[in-house]
C-alpha positions in Angstrom: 111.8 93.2 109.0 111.4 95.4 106.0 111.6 92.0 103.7 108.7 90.6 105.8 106.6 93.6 106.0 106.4 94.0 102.0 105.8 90.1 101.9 102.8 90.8 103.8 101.5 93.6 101.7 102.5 91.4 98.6 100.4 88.8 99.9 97.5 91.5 101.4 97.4 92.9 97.7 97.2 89.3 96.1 94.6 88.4 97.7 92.3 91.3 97.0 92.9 91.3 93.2 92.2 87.5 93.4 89.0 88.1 95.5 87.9 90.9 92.7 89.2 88.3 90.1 87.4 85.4 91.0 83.7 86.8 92.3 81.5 85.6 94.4 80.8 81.6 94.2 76.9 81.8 92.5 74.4 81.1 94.7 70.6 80.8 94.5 68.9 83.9 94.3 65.6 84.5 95.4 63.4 87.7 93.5 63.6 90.7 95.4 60.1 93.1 95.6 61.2 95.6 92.9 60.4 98.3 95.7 62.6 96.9 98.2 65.6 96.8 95.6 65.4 100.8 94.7 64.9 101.5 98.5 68.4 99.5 99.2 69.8 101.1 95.7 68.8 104.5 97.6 70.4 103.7 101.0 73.4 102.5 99.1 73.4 105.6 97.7 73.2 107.7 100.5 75.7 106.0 102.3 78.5 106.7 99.7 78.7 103.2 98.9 80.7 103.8 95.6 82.9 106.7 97.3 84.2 104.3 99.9 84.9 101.6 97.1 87.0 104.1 95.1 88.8 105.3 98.3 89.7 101.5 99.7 90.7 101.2 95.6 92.6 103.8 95.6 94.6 102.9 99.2 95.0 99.7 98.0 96.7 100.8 95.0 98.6 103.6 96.9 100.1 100.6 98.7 100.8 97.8 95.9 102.4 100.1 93.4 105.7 100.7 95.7 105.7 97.4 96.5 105.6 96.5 92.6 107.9 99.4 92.1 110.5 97.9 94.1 109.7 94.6 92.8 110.5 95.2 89.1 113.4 97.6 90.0 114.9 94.3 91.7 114.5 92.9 88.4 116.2 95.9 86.7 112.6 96.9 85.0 112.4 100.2 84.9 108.9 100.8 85.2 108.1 105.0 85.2 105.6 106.9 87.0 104.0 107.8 83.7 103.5 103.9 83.9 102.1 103.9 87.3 99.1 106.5 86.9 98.4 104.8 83.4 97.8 101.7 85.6 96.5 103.6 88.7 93.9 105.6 86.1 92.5 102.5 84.7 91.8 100.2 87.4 90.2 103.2 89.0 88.5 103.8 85.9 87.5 100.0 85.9 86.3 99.8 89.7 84.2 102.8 89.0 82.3 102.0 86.1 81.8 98.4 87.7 80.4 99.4 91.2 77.2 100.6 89.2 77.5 98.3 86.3 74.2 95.6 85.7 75.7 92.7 87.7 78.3 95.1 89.2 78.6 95.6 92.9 75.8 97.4 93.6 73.6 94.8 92.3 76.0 92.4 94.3 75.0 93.9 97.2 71.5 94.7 97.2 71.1 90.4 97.9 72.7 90.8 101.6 70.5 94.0 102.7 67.7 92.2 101.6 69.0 89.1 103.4 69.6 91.0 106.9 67.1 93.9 106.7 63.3 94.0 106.2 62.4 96.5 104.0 60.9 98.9 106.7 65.0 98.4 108.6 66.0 99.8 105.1 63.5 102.4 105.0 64.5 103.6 108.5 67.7 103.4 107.8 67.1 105.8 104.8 65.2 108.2 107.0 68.5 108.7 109.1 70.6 109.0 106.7 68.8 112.2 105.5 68.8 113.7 108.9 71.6 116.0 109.6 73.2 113.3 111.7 72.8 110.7 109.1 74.3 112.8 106.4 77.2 113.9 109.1 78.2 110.2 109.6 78.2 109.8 105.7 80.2 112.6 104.8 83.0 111.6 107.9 82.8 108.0 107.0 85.4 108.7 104.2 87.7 110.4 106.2 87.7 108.1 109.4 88.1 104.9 106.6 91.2 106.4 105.9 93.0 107.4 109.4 91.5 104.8 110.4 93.8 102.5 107.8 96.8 104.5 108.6 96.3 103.1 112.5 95.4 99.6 111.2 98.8 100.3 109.8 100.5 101.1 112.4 99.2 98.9 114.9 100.0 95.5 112.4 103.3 97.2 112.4 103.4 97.6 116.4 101.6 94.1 116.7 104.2 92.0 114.1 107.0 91.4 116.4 104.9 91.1 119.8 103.1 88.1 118.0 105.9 86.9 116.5 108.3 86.7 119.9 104.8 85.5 121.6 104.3 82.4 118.8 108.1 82.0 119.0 108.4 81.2 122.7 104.8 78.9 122.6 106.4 76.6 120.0 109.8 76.8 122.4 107.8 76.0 125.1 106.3 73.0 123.3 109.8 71.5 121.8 109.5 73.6 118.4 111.9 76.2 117.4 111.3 77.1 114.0 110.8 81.1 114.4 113.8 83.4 115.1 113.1 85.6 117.5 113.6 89.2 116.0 115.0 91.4 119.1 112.0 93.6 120.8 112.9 97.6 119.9 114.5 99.0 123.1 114.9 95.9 124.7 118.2 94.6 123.9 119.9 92.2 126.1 116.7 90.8 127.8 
């Protein structure tokens, strides 16, 4: 289970670099009102935008580096943790200097508020965030990102053998029996 578990993250962490690798397909962009773009620059702002990109960064890396770890020690590389927060310290570096760069992710984003919100939505939307309520849920949102990871975590690992036994018997049920069935915890000999 173990073997399957760090597959998944292998795969989980793959796909991320490859989404930050290859960008966005380029689409037709229409001008946005100069106005509208500093009022969504604002909101972005004052919803931590860039502090919840640096802590999902920094999750994700928290999570691929063992996995690499124990990928190159299987390959008798020994790779130091002097090595690992060199590489930890400059993607993070990286991720943060891009979020605000010109063509960065803030300017990536700025397209899809303009797309769903009207620039009096954005302008309410910044009126709440400056209430005390507003700037409550901002300051928590880091926080309950994280637990809320660690229980994504720990429901995938709760969910992987209840979908696998439940996909195992409907392709035994249909004439198919190409998944083993890994036993249920505390239900042996059912």
């Amino acid at each position: 289970m173990k073997r399957n578990r760090t597959t998944s993250w292998t795969t989980c962490c793959i796909m991320i670099f490859l989404l930050f690798a290859a960008g966005p397909a380029k689409a037709e962009v229409k001008p946005i009102v100069p106005s509208k773009i500093q009022d969504i620059k604002k909101l972005l702002d004052l919803i931590r935008l860039e502090e919840v990109v640096m802590l999902t960064t920094e999750n994700a890396l928290e999570r691929f580096f063992p996995i690499l770890k124990e990928a190159t020690a299987q390959n008798n590389q020994a790779v130091s943790e002097t090595v690992f927060a060199i590489l930890k310290g400059s993607t993070l570096s990286l991720v943060k200097q891009q979020v605000s760069a010109q063509g960065g992710l803030m300017d990536r984003v700025v397209p899809l508020y303009d797309k769903h919100y009207t620039q009096g939505e954005i302008q309410t939307l910044i009126q709440f965030y400056e209430t005390p309520l507003g700037k409550k849920v901002t300051a928590l949102r880091p926080q309950i990102a994280k637990e809320g990871m660690v229980v994504a975590e720990e429901w995938i690992s709760f969910l992987e053998p209840v979908l696998v036994q439940a996909l195992a018997r409907s392709l035994k049920k249909e004439g198919y029996a190409i998944v083993k069935m890994p036993p249920m915890e505390g239900k042996e000999g059912r």
